[in-house]
N, C-alpha and C positions, 0 to 999 in steps of 0.2 A: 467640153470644159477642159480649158489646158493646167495641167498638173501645176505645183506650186514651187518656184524657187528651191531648189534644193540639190546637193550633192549625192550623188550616188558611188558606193564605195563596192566592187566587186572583188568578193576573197577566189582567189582559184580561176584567175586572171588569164594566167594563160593558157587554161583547160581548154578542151572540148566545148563545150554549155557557151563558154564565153564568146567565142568568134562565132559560131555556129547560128547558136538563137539567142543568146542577153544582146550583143550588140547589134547584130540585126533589126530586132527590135526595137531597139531605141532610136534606130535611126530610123524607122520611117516612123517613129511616131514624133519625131523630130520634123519629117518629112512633108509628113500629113498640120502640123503646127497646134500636136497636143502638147508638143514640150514648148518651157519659154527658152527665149534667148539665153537666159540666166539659169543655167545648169551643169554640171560638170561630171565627168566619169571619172573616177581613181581605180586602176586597174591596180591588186595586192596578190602576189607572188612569190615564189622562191627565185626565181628566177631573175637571172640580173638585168633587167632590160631598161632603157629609162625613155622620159617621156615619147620623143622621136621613134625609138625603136618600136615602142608598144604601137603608136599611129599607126605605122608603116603595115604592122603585123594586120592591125584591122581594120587598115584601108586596101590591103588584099583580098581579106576575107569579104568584106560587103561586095567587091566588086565580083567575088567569085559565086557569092551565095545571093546578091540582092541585086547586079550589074547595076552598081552603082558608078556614077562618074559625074563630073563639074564641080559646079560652085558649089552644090549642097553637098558633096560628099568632103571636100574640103573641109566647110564651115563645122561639119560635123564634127570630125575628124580634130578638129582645132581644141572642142572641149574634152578631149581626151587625155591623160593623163596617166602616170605611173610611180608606183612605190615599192620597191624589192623590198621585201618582210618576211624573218621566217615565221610564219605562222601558230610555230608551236611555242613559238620566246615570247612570254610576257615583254619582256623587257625590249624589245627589238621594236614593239607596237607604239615603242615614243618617239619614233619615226612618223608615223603617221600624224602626230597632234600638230606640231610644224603645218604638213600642208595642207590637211583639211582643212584647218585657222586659214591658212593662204585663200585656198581654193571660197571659202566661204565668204572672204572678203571681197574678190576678185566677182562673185556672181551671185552677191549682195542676197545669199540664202538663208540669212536669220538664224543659221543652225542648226536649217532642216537635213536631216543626214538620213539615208537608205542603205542600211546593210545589204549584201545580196551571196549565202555563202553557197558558192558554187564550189565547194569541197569533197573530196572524203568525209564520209558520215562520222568518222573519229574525230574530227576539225568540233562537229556542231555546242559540243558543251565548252571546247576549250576557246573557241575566236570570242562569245560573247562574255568569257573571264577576264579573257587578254584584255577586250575593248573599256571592262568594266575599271581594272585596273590602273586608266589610264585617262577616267571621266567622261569616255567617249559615248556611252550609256544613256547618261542623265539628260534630261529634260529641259534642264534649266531658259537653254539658249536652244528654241527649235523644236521639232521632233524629232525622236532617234526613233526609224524603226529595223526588224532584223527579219531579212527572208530566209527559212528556213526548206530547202529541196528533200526530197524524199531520201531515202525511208528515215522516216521519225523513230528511229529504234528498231531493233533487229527482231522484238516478243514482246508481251504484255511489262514484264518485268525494265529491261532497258527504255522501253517508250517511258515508262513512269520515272526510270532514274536520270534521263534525258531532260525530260521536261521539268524537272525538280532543279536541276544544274539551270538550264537556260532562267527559270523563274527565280532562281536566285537576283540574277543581274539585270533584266529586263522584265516588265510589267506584261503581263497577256495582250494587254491593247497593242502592246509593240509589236508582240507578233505575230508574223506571217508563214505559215506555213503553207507552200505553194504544191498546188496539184496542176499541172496545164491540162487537165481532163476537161476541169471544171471552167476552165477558159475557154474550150469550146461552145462555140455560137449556138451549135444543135444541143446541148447542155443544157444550157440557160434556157433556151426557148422551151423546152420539158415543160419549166412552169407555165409560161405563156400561153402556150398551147392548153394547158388542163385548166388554168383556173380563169382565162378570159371566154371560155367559150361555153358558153351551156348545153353544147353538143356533147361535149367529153365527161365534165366532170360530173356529171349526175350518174355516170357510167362507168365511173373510175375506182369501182370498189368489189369485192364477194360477191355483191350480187348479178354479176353482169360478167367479170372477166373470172375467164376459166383457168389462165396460169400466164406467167409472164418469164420471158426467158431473155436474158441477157450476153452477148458474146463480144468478145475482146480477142479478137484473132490477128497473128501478124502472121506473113508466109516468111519474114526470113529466120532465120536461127540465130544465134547468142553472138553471128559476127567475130569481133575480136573483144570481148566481153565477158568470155567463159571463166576466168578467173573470180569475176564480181559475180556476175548469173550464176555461179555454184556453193558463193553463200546467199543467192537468194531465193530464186524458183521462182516460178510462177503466183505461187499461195502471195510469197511477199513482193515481187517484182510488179504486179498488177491487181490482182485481186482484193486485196484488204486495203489499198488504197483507191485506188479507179476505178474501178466496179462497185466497190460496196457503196461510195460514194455513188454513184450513178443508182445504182437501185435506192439510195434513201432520198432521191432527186424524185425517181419515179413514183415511192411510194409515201412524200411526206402529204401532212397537211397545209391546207391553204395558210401563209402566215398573215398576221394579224396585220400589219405593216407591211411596206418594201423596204426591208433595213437590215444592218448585215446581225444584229443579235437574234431581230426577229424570224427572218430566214433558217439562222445556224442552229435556234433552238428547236427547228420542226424539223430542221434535219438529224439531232441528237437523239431525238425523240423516237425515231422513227428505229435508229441502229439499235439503241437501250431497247427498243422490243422485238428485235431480232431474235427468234427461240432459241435457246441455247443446244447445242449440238452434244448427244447423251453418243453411248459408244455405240450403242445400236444406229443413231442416224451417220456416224462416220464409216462404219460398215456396208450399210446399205445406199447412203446417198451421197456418194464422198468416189470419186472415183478420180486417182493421180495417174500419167502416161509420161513417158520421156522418147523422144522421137529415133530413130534407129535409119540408118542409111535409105537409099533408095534411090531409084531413077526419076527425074522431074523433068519433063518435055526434052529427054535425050540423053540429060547430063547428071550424073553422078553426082548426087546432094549425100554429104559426109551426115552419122549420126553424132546425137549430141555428144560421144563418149569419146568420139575422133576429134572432137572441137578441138581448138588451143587454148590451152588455160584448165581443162577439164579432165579430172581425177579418171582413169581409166573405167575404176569402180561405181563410180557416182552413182546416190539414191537420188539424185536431186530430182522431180518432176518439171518438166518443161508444159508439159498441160495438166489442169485439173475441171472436173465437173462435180455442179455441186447443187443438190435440190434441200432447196430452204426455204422458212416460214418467217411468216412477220405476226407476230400473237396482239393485235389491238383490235378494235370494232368494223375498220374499214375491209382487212386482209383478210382476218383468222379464215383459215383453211387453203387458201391460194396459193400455190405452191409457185415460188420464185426459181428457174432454172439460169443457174449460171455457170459460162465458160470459159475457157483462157487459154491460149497457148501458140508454141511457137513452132514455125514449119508447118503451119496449116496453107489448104489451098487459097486465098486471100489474105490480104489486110482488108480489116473491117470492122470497124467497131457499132454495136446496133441493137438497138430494146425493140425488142418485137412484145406487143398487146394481142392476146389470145382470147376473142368474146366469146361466150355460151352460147351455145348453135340456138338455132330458132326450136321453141317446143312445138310446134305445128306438128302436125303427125306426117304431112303429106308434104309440105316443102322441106322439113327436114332432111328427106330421104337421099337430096340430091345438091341438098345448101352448101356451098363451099363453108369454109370457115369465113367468120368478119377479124380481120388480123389491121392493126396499125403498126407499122414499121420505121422505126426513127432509128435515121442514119446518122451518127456523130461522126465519123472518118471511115473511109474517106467521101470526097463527093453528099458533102451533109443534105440531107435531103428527107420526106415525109411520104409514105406511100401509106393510102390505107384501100385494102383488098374485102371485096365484098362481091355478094350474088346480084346476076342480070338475067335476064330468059334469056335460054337460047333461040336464033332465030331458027324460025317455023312453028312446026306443028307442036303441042304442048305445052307443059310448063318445067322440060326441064332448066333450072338453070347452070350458069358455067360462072367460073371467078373474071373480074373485071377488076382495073386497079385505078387509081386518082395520085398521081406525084406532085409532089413539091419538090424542089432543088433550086437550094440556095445558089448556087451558080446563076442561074436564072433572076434574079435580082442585078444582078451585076452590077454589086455595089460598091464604091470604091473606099467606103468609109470601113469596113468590116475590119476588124483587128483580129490578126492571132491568136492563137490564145496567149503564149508569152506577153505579148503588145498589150493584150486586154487585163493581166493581170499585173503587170508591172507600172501601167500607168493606173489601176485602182488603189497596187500598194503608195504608191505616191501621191494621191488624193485623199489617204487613210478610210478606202472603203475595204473591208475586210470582208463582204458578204461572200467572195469566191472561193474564202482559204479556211482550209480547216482550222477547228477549235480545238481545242484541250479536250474538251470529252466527248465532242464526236471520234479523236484520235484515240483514246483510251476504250470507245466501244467498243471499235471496230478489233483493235488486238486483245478485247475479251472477249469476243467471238470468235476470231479466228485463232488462239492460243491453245484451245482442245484440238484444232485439226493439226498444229505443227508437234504436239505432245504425242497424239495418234502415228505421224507420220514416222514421228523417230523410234515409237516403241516397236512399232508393227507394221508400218502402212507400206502396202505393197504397190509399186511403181508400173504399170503393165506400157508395154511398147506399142507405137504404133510407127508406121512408114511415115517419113516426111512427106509433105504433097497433098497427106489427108486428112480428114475432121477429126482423127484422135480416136482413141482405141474403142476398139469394138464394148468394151464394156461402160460406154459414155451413154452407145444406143443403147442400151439393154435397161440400162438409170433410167431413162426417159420413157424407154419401149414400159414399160412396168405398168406405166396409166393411160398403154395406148396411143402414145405419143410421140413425136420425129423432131429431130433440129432439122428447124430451117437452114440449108444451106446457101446463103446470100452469095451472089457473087460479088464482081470488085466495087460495081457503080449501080447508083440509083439507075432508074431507067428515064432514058432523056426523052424531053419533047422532039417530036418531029417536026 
């Protein structure tokens, strides 16, 4: 289904985000012929550049980032567009009404308009003021709607004084707050997989899985990013957004519908019975690291405190581990184990299912564990690990595994996740993008650990290269228990 007639307006134009993955993405879904003929870009910036110049700038980058070339990169190319704006001036925003009006006539879009603020998170209450001041807002002629990028507020408090500002001027339906977690394809299938199959889902609760452990691992460091990474950390850079999300993916219930209220409300559901975290479990089940120099396959990897951008001092954690409950009928007692961090020995992100060994008294003794593994990045893919005899004499057994990888599909139609989320925003399916109160849950859950952190919470070191500080195993080792340590890829067919 190709998106609807409409202008698409990007603030922070000529950012990073921008060349990188928004116009990337547009264009092959240009490409692929989800967009119509009839659509346009307005690239909004500080910066002086006008229409020609801005082309130029991202008809390099596609060819550098998507080796793009011909007619279609032309054609593309052609509905692009530009507006030098300073973004903090109301007033400067009546620039804009001229050529959107233009633009909306030129590719007969009704008025449908797509914010997209790929700003500083200090932009996010003031651009949908500017736009409101200036009619750009309202409804009347079209729909306006407004993407809003991460982080949605800095603690429990700014998230609510944030979304109070944006809801002044725009309507909930308008908005989009985007996670591209949730655009990934092994994501979405989470549901697919549990609620089409009667193999899983009869299986999918206390009574059967023994604990469920979640990681989010990159191997590089904070790059040239150390200045933003050190008012974020880990806790807010990944975890309260893409993780907690991914675990309410893992542990919602069936929705009643395929629709985005009915979905978002079995994912709200799920975070609102997240156990609330007392001082005793920030103590014992709470454990923050920040990475410290080291040698990695020869060469000298700087620690986080060497970074640029980064306080000599820094409390900031670059990983945390964290063992948490979910208090409803299907979970209570199941202990969720989740990780993050950066300078570990892969990127990988992956929900490993932990089932209850067999009670047999006699197969027990030798049963591997039954584990299913869902790879979201990289190499998305599905392994689930189970007991086989071994051959000859007996019965002892050994672990055997069964993969899926999407590669193996090879499909041409699959979308990004950017791709998959920018053409939902522009069809007004909102089912991918967070809500107002699943974003409010999640920083009432996570708001005791960042109060914890600053009164007291001790930061422990680990080398870059490896799985994060020894007292991560120790969290785990408590009920007898090990992090899987995945490597970089699924394992491929031969």
């Amino acid at each position: 289904m190709k998106a609807e007639n409409n202008c698409i307006v990007i603030f922070g134009a000529s950012g990073d985000l921008t060349h990188r993955k928004l116009i990337p993405a547009l264009y092959n879904l240009y490409k692929i012929g989800r967009l119509t003929e009839n659509f346009s870009v307005l690239g909004v910036a500080r910066s002086e550049l006008n229409d020609e110049t801005f082309r130029e700038k991202m008809r390099q980058a596609l060819i550098k980032h998507e080796k793009a070339n011909g007619d279609m990169l032309e054609k593309f190319c052609s509905h692009l567009y530009y507006q030098a704006v300073n973004t903090s001036d109301a007033r400067d925003y009546g620039k804009l009404v001229p050529r959107i009006d233009e633009l909306h006539d030129k590719y007969q879009t009704c008025g449908n308009t797509l914010y997209y603020m790929s700003t500083p998170p200090s932009l996010y209450g003031v651009i949908p003021e500017c736009l409101a001041a200036h009619g750009l807002n309202t409804e009347e002629y079209g729909w306006k709607r407004i993407i809003v990028e991460k982080p949605f507020g800095y603690d429990l408090k700014t998230a609510h004084a944030l979304d109070i500002q944006i809801h002044r001027f725009f309507e909930e339906h308008q908005i989009y707050r985007i996670d591209h977690y949730l655009g990934k394809e092994t994501v979405q299938n989470l549901l697919v997989l549990r609620f089409s199959n009667g193999l899983f889902e009869p299986l999918w609760n206390r009574n059967y899985i023994e604990y469920v452990e979640i990681t989010g691992a990159e191997s590089i460091g904070v790059e040239d990013r150390g200045g933003y990474y050190d008012g974020s950390g880990a806790m807010r850079d990944m975890f309260q957004n893409h993780l907690l999300q991914v675990l309410a993916m893992v542990a919602m219930e069936p929705p009643a519908i395929i629709n985005a209220n009915s979905m978002r409300d079995e994912v709200a559901k799920v975070l609102h019975c997240l156990h609330p975290l007392t001082q005793e479990d920030l103590k014992n089940n709470l454990v923050l690291g920040q990475y410290v120099k080291a040698e990695i396959n020869g060469e000298t990897v700087a620690g986080y405190l060497q970074e640029k951008g980064v306080p000599e001092d820094s409390n900031t954690e670059t990983y945390m581990a964290l063992r948490c409950e979910i208090d409803n009928w299907r979970w209570a007692g199941v202990p969720f184990y989740v990780r993050t961090g950066k300078r570990l020995p892969v990127r990988v992100t992956e929900v490993v299912i932990h089932f209850k060994t067999t009670p047999h008294p006699v197969f027990s003794k030798s049963a591997p564990e039954n584990k299913l593994i869902i790879r979201i990045q990289p190499d998305e893919g599905i392994s689930m690990r189970f007991g086989l005899k071994k051959p000859g004499a007996g019965f002892e057994s050994k672990e055997v595994s069964m993969d899926f990888r999407y590669a193996d599909l090879a499909s041409p139609s699959l979308l990004t996740a950017y791709e998959r989320l920018l053409l939902d925003a522009m069809k007004g399916d909102a089912t991918l993008f967070a809500r107002t109160d699943a974003v409010h849950a999640c920083w009432k859950f996570v708001q005791p650990i960042l109060d914890y952190k600053a009164e007291r919470g001790r930061v422990y070191e680990y080398e870059a290269g490896t799985w994060g500080p020894t007292e991560a195993d120790k969290l785990i080792a408590k009920a007898g228990r090990v992090w899987r340590k995945p490597s970089g890829a699924m394992k491929k067919k031969v």
